[in-house]
Steps between C-alpha positions, in 0.01 A plus 500: 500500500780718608697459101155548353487881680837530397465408165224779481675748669811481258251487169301790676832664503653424177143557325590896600858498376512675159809546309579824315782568273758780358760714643274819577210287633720391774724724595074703562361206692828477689428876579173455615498392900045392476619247243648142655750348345577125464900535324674630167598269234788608321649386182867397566634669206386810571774806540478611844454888423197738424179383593670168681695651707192664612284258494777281749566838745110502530428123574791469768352841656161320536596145554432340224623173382639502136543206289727481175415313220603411149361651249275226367392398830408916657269499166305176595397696835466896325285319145638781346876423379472866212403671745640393849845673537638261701285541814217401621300550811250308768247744658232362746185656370277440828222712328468153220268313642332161344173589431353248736544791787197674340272248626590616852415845438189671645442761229753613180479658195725317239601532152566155328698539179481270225741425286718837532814474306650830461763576821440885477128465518479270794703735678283795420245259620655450837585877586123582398386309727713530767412846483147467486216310672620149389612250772719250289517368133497148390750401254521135347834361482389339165460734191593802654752771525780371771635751809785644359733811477265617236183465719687677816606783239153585371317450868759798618597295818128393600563131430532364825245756677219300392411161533538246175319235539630210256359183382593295193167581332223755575206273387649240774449769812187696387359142480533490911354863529155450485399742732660746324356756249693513190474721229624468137589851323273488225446776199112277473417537898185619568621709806820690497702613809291815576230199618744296705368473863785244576481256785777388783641258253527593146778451235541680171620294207764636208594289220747482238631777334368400177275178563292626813400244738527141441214319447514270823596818698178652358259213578652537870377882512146570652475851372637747240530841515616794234698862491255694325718629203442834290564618113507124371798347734487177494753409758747596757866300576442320770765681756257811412186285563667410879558801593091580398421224760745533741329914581166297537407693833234323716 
């Protein structure tokens, strides 16, 4: 019984480890005291000068284990051997949650994105609502966008203020939501925001930025709801439609 909590506790804990990548990404987290930090991987071969030296004067400062690599193996842990630089970096995101932690809440307001592939919107996503009146987002591990240097860039430092709740697909955890109201964005809805008279549980769906929703995402959604739209728009991107829902005030 004893292993079995163990064994939990350590994929709790690995489950929040995410790995970011480049020179400049780490010598920023490194700078940053609210992020933890699991260790540095560094390539080997890299010349200790510039934006190594740094990045070794600002580990030892804080502690932080650093582990050197060869080249091959360092990108096998960054995924991204163009673009890597030679480092690579463990943060413990305690704001990503699995998505099994909603059922526990009393009352939320979510947004549950579908199938959101482009890094700079999901981090416009994020910072909209973590600045608004949004209490976490859902983002599938499957066919979406991944946390990366590109996300933290375009959510301006707001990644790990609010909670991500991850799963590995979002038909799989709405499916266990039933007491949840959720709404599909919907150009055909018969009742648009304006209407909205939203109750202690609801969660706003986004889909693809070109294919919308997903067709067993959809079937999952018990309501739909539309941003009325003037002079013949059709649509908005769909970082533009979050921030819309995220200033919801009720």
């Amino acid at each position: 019984m004893q292993d079995s909590q163990e064994y939990k506790n350590k994929k709790a804990h690995f489950e929040k480890v995410i790995t970011l990548y480049g020179r400049n990404v780490a010598i920023e987290v490194l700078q940053d005291n609210t992020i933890e930090i699991e260790k540095v991987h560094l390539a080997s071969s890299n010349k200790i000068d510039g934006a190594v030296d740094t990045i070794l004067k600002l580990a030892k400062k804080r502690g932080t284990e650093i582990v050197y690599h060869d080249k091959s193996a360092l990108s096998r842990i960054s995924k991204n051997a163009k673009q890597d630089q030679g480092v690579a970096i463990d943060i413990i995101a305690n704001s990503y949650q699995n998505a099994n932690e909603i059922k526990n809440l009393k009352s939320f307001r979510l947004l549950a994105l579908d199938g959101i592939q482009n890094p700079q919107n999901l981090g416009m996503i994020v910072r909209s609502c973590a600045a608004g009146n949004i209490d976490g987002v859902i983002l599938p591990k499957k066919n979406s966008a991944k946390i990366s240097p590109l996300v933290i860039k375009a959510s301006a430092g707001t990644l790990f203020k609010l909670p991500i709740f991850y799963c590995n697909t979002l038909d799989e955890i709405l499916k266990d939501l039933t007491d949840s109201k959720i709404y599909l964005l919907s150009s055909h809805a018969k009742h648009n925001i304006y209407d909205l008279v939203l109750e202690s549980k609801t969660i706003f769906v986004l889909g693809n930025e070109s294919d919308g929703v997903s067709k067993e995402v959809e079937k999952l959604c018990n309501d739909s709801i539309s941003i009325p739209m003037q002079r013949g728009v059709e649509s908005l991107n769909v970082a533009v439609t979050a921030s819309i829902i995220a200033f919801i005030k009720q």
